[in-house]
C-alpha positions in Angstrom: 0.0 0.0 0.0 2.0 3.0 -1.3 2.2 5.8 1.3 1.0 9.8 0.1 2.8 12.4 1.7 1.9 16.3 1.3 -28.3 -12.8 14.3 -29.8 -16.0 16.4 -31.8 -14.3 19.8 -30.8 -16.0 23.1 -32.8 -15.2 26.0 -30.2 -14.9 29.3 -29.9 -12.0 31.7 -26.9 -9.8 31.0 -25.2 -7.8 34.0 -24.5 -4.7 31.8 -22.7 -3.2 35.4 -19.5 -1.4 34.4 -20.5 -1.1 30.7 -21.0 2.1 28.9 -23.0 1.8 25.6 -22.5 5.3 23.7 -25.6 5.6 21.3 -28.5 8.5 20.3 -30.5 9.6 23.2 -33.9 11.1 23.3 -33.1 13.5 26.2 -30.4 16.1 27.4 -29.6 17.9 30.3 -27.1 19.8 28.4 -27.2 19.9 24.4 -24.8 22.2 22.4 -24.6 22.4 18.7 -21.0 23.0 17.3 -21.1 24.2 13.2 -22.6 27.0 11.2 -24.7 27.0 8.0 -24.6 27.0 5.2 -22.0 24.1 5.9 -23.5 20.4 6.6 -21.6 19.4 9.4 -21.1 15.6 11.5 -19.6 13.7 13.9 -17.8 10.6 13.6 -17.1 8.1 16.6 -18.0 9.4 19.6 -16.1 12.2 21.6 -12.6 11.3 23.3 -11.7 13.0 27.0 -8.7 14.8 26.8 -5.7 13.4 29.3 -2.6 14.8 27.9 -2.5 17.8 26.0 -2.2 20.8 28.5 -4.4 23.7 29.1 -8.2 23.4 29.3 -9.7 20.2 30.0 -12.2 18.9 28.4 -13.0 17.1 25.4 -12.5 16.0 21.7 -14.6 15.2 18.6 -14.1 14.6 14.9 -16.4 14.8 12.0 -16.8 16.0 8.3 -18.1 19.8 7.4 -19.5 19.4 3.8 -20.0 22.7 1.8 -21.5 22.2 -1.6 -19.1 19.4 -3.6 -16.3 19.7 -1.4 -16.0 18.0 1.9 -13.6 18.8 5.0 -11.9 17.0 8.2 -13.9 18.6 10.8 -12.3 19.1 14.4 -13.9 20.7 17.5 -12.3 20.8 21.3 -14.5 21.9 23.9 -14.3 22.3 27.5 -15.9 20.1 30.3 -18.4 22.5 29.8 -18.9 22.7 26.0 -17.6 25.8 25.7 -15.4 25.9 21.9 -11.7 25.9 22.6 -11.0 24.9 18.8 -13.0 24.5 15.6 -10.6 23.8 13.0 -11.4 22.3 9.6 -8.3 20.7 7.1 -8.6 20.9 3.8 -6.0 18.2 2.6 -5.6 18.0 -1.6 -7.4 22.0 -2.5 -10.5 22.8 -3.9 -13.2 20.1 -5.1 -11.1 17.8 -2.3 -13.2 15.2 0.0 -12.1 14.6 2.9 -13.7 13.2 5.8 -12.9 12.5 9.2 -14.0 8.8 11.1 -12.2 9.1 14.2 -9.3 10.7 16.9 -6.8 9.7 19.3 -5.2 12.0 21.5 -1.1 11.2 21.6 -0.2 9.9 25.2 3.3 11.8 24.8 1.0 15.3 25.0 2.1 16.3 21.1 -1.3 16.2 19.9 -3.9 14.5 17.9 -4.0 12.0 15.1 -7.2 11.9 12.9 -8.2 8.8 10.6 -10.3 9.3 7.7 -10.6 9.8 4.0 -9.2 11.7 1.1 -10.3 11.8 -2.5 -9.2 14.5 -5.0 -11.8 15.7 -7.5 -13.6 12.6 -7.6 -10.6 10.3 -8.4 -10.4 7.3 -5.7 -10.9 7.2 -2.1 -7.8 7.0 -0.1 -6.9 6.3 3.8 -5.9 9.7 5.6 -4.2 10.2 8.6 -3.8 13.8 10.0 -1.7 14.5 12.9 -2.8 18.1 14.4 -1.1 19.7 17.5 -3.1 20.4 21.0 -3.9 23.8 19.4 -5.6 22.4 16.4 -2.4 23.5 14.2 -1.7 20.9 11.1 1.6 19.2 11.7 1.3 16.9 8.6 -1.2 14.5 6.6 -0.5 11.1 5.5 -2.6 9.4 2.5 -2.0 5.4 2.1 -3.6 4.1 -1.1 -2.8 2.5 -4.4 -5.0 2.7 -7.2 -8.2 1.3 -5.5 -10.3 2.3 -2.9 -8.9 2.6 0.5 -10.7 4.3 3.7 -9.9 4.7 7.2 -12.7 3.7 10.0 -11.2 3.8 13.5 -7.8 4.7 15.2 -5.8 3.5 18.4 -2.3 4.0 19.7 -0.6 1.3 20.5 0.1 0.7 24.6 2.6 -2.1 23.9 5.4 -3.2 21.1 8.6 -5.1 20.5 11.7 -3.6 19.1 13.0 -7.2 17.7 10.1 -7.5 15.5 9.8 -3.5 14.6 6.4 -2.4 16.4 6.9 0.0 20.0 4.4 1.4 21.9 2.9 5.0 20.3 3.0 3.2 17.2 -0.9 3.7 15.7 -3.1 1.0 14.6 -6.1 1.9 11.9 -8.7 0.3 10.9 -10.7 0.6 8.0 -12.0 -0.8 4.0 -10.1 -1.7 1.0 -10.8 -2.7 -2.5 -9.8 -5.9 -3.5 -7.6 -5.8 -6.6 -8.6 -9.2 -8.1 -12.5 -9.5 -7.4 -13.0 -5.8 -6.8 -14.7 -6.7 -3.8 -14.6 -4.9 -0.9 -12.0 -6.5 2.2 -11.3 -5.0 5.9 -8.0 -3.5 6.5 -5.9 -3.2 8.8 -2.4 -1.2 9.3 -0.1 0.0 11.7 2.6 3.1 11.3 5.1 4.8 13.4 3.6 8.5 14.8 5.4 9.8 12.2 3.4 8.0 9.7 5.7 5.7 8.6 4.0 2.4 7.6 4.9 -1.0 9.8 2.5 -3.8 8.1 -0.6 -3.7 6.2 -2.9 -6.5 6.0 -6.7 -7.0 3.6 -8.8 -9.6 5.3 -11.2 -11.6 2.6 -13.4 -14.4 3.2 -14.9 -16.4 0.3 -14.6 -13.7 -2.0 -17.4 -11.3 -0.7 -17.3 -7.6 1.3 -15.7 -7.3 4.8 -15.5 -3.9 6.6 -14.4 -2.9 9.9 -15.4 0.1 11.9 -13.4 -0.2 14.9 -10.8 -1.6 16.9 -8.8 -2.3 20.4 -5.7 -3.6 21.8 -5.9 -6.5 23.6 -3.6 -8.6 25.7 -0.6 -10.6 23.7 -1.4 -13.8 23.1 1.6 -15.1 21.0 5.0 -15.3 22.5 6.4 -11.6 23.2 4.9 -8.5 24.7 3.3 -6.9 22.0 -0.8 -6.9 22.7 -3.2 -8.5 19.9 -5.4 -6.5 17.9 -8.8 -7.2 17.4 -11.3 -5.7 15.1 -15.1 -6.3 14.5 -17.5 -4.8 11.3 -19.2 -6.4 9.1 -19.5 -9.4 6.2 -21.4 -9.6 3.4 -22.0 -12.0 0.6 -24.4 -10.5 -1.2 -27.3 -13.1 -0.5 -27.6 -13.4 2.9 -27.8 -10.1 5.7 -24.7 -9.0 6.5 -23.5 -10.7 9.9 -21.0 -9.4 12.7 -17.0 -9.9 11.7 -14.7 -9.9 14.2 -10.6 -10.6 13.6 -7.8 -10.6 16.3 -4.4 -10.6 15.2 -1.0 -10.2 15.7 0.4 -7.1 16.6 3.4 -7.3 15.7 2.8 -8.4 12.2 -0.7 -8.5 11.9 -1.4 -12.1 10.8 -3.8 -14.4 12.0 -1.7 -17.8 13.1 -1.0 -18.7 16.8 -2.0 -18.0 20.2 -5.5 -16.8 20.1 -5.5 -14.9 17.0 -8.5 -15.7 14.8 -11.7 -14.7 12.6 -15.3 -14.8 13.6 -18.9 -14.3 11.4 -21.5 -13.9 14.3 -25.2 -13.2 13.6 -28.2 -15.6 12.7 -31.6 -14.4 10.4 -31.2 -10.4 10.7 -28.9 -8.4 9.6 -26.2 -7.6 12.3 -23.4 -5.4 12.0 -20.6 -4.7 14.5 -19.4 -1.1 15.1 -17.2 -1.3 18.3 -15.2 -3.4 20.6 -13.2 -3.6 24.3 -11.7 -6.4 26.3 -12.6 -6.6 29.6 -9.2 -5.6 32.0 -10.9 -6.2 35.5 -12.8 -9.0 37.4 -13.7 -12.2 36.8 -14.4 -11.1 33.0 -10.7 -9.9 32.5 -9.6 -10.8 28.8 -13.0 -11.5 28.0 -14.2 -9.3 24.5 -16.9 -7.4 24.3 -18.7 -6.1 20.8 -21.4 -3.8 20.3 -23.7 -3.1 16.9 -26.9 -3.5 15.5 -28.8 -6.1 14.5 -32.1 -5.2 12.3 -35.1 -7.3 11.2 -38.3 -6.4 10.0 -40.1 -6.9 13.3 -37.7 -5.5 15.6 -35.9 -2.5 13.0 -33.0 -1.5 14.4 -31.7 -3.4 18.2 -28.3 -2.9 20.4 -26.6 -6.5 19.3 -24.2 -7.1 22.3 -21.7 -10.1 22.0 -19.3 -11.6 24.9 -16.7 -13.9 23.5 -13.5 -15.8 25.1 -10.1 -14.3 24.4 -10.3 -16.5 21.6 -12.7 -14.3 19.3 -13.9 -17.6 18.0 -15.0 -19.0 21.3 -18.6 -17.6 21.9 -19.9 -16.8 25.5 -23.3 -15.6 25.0 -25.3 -13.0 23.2 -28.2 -10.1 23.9 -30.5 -8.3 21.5 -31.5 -4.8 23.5 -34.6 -3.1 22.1 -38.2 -2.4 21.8 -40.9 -3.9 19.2 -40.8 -1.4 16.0 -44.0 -0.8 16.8 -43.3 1.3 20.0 -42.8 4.8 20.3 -39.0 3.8 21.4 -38.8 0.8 18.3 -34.9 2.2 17.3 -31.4 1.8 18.7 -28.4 2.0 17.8 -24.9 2.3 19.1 -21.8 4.0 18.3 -19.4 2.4 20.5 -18.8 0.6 23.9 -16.3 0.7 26.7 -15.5 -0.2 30.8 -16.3 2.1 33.3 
């Protein structure tokens, strides 16, 4: 990948204690709207605390402002309060440029930001962007990593844990995202890692039968293979273009990114509905500890749109147990749907 520079329904009971689903809500005690027309402007995954860069605490949030044909990275930082201590939006390739922004990790060493998204210029295809911004919202530089097909970035994590021998340190980032597949012309799930500086580590397409794989998020995990760099695991969706799309889950090296060993593997989860996956954590504390957790939706015609909660072993393979969380389409509250999960 050449580097730019410039469902089956199981009835149990659930403790849901320590677990924060991050979805739409009906009700506010505080609500603040960040953009201005005429502009069309979005957020992406959820909104990030910020723990390291100095000055006001508060949060962080990434989007897409959309202005006619041309599309920017949207970035706001606010305080604990809302109150705007940034609203920046980055233009990468000029006029008639697209670029969109998925999500945003905030740098441990207190340098900045790094955003993960998508950059096409004047139509032409789609490529993976990474922007690395300081805490003031200043442009430091952006990365595009692409070849001639379609490439986009979903989700983005730095890395708590490496190993110099086989190239990979912690601060190293880990993306998550879509390519297209150069045979087929399907569509696979990515995955890559890169130095903060942007320099690529690995790269790795993930295809099963032939049909479309995404994912939309990702975590470290703890290592499973011999050496202390942590797994990564990412979940999304597969689809064959017959059935509904089901949940996709993969957990990999981290050091190389291939599936082979320890408890590295790939999962389809799901049953009659469609069911996608759009986030994931392990579980760090208790009697759960190493234990993976994924969030999405699962849809049918009688239920529309449910939270579709999975708990799996360590193994990603090795299925615990399942939960469908929702009302009958037919009541007032008949729709849900979550952005992400973590542990409180």
């Amino acid at each position: 990948m050449p580097i730019r520079h410039p469902s089956v329904r199981v009835a149990f009971a659930l403790n849901l204690a320590g677990l924060a689903l991050l979805c739409a809500s009906t009700a506010s005690a505080n609500e603040v709207i960040y953009g201005a027309t005429p502009a069309t402007d979005s957020g992406a995954r959820g909104v990030n605390l910020v723990r390291f860069c100095g000055g006001v605490p508060g949060f962080i949030s990434v989007g897409t402002r959309t202005v006619g044909n041309q599309s920017d990275v949207y970035v706001v930082r606010t305080s604990l309060a809302g109150a705007v201590v940034f609203e920046r939006f980055y233009n990468i390739n000029g006029q008639g440029a697209k670029d969109s922004g998925s999500s945003i990790v905030e740098l441990s060493n207190g340098s900045g930001f790094v955003v993960a998204g998508t950059s096409n210029v004047n139509g032409n295809i789609d490529d993976a962007l990474l922007l690395r911004i300081d805490c003031n919202g200043n442009a430091i530089f952006p990365f595009t990593y692409g070849g001639p097909l379609r490439e986009s970035a979903t989700d983005i994590i730095e890395a708590q844990t490496g190993n110099a021998a086989a190239g990979t340190a912690p601060g190293d980032l880990v993306i998550s995202g879509t390519a297209t597949n150069p045979v087929g012309g399907n569509t696979d799930a990515l995955l890559f890692r890169v130095r903060n500086n942007g320099n690529l580590i690995w790269n790795r397409r993930f295809d099963i039968n032939a049909v479309n794989e995404s994912f939309a998020a990702l975590t470290e995990a703890r290592p499973s293979l011999a050496g202390p760099t942590g797994d990564i695991v990412a979940v999304g969706a597969w689809r064959n273009g017959v059935a509904p799309d089901q949940g996709y889950v993969v957990r990999v090296s981290g050091d190389t990114g291939n599936v082979g060993g320890g408890n590295t593997c790939s999962a389809i989860y799901g049953g009659p509905d469609t069911d996608r996956f759009t986030g994931v954590f392990e579980s760090r504390v208790g009697a759960t500890a190493g234990q993976l957790y994924f969030t999405g939706t699962s849809t049918s015609a009688a239920q529309a749109n449910d939270i579709y909660l999975v708990r799996a072993q360590p193994n990603p393979c090795a299925f615990i147990t399942q939960r469908r969380i929702g009302a009958l389409a037919t009541s007032a509250f008949g729709d849900e749907s979550p952005a992400d999960i973590e542990q409180q």
